[in-house]
C-alpha positions as CSV (number, residue, x, y, z in Angstrom):
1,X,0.0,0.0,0.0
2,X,2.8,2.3,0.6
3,X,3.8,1.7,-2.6
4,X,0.9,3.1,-4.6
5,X,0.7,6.3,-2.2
6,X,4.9,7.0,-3.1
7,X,3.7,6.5,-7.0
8,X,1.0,9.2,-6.3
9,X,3.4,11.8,-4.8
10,X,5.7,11.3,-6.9
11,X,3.2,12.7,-9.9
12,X,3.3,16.3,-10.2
13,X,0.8,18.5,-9.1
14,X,0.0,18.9,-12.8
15,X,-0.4,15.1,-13.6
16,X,-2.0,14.6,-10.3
17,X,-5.1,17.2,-11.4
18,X,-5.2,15.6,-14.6
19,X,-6.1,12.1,-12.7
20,X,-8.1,13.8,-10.7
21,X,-10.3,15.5,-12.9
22,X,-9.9,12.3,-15.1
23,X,-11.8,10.3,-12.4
24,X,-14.2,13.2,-11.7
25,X,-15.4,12.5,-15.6
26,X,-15.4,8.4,-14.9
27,X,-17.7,9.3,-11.8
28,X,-19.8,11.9,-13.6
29,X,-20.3,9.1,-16.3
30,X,-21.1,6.2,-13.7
31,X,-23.7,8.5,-12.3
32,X,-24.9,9.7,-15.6
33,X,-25.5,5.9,-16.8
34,X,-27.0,4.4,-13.9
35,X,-29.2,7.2,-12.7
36,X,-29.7,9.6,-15.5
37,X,-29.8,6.7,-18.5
38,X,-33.2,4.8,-17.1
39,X,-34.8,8.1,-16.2
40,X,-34.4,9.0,-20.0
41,X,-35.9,6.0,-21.1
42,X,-38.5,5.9,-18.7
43,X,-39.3,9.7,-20.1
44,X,-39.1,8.2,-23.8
45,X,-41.5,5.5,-22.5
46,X,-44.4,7.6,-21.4
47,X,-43.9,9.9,-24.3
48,X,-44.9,7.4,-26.8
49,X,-47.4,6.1,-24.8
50,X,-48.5,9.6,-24.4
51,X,-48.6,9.4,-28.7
52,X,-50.7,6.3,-28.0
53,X,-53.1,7.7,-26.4
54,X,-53.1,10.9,-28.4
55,X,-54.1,8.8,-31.4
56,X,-56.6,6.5,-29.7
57,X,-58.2,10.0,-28.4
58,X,-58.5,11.3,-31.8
59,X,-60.2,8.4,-32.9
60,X,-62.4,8.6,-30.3
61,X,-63.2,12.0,-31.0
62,X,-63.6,11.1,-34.9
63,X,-66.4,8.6,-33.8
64,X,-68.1,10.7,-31.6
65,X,-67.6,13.6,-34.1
66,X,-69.2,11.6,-36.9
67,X,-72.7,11.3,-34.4
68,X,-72.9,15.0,-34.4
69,X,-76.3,15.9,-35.7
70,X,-76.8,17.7,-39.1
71,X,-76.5,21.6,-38.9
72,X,-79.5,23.3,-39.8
73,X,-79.4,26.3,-42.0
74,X,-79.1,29.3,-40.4
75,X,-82.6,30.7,-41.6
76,X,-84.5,27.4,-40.7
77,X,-83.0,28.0,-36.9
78,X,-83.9,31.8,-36.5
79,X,-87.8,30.8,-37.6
80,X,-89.5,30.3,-34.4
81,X,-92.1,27.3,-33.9
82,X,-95.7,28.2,-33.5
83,X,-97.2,27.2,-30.0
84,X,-100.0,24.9,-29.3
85,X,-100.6,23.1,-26.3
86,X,-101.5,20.2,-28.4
87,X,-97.9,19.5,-29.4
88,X,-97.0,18.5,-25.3
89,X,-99.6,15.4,-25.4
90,X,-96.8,12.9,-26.3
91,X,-97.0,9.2,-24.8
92,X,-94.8,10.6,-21.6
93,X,-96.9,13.5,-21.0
94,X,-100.7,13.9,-21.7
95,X,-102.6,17.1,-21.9
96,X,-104.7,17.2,-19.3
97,X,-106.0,21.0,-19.2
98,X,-105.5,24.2,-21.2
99,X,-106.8,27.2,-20.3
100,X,-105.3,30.3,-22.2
101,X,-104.7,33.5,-21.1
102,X,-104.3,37.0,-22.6
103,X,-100.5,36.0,-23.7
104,X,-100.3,32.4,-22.8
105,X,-102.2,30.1,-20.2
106,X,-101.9,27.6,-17.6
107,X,-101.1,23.7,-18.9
108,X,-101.8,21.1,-16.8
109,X,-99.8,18.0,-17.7
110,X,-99.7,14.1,-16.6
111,X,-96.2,12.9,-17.4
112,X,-92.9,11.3,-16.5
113,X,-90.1,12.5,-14.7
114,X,-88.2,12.3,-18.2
115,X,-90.3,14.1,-19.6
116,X,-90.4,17.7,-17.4
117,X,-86.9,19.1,-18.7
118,X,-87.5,18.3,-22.6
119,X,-90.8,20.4,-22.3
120,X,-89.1,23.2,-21.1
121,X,-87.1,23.3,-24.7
122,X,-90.2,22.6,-26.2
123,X,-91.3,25.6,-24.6
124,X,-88.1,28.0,-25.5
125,X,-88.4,26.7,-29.4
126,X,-91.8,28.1,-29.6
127,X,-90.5,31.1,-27.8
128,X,-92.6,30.6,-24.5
129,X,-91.6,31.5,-20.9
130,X,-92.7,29.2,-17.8
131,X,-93.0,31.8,-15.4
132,X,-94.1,29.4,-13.0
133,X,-94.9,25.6,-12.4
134,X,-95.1,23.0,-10.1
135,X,-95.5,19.1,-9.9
136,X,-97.1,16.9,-7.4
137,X,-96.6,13.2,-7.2
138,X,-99.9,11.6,-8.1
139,X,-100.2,7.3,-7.9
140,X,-98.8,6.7,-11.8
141,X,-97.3,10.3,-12.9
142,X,-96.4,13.3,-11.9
143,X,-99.1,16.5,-12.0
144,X,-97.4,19.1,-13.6
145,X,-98.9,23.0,-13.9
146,X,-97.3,25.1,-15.7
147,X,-97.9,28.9,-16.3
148,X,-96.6,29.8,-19.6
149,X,-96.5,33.4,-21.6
150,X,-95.4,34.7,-25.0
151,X,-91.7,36.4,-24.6
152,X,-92.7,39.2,-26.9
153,X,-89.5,41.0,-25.4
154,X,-91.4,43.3,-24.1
């Protein structure tokens, strides 16, 4: 052991930095390739998975794209439907009473829980308001009253 210490001083200080710094580099290079390396291919990893799933997502959104409905014309969807009472007896909801009023009425309605939200579109396509309503649970449907009124704008 003695030995390989006199071999080291006997370098000079110049040749002794160069070693040095020389096994810095090897350590630096060790570290780099056992820790740095896998984390590098780990990141290359997920980042073509990541392109996997990109592309399965755009497919996915292709298909569901492709189930988008028609676009109506832009004339066809300013022209506001007429309103009749009539058009809300449907096999979830039956007309039970109309009585109209000097811009609308009250609508009494039998239907189905299902039913309640999609007359309320109904009610905006023919350019109706439902000021106010309410529903009562009778033994097979729901009551439903609703107030409705012509939004005139004024």
């Amino acid at each position: 052991m003695p030995r390989s210490l006199d071999l080291w001083y006997a370098l000079s200080p110049g040749a002794r930095a160069g070693y040095g710094l020389l096994l810095m580099v090897f350590l630096l290079l060790a570290v780099w390739w056992w820790q740095i390396k896998p984390i590098t291919r780990e990141q290359t990893a997920r980042e073509q998975q990541r392109l996997v799933q990109q592309a399965a997502l755009q497919a996915s959104w292709q298909d569901i794209l492709a189930l988008k409905p028609p676009e109506i014309p832009h004339s066809q969807a300013d022209a506001p439907k007429a309103f009749s009472p009539l058009d809300f007896h449907t096999p979830d909801a039956q007309l039970i009473r109309w009585r109209p009023a000097d811009r609308g009425g009250e609508m009494v309605l039998e239907a189905q829980w299902v039913s309640i939200p999609r007359i309320f579109s109904w009610l905006a396509e023919r350019q109706m308001l439902a000021p106010a309503f309410s529903i009562t649970v009778q033994e097979h449907a729901l009551h439903f009253v609703l107030q409705v009124e012509s939004d005139d704008g004024d």
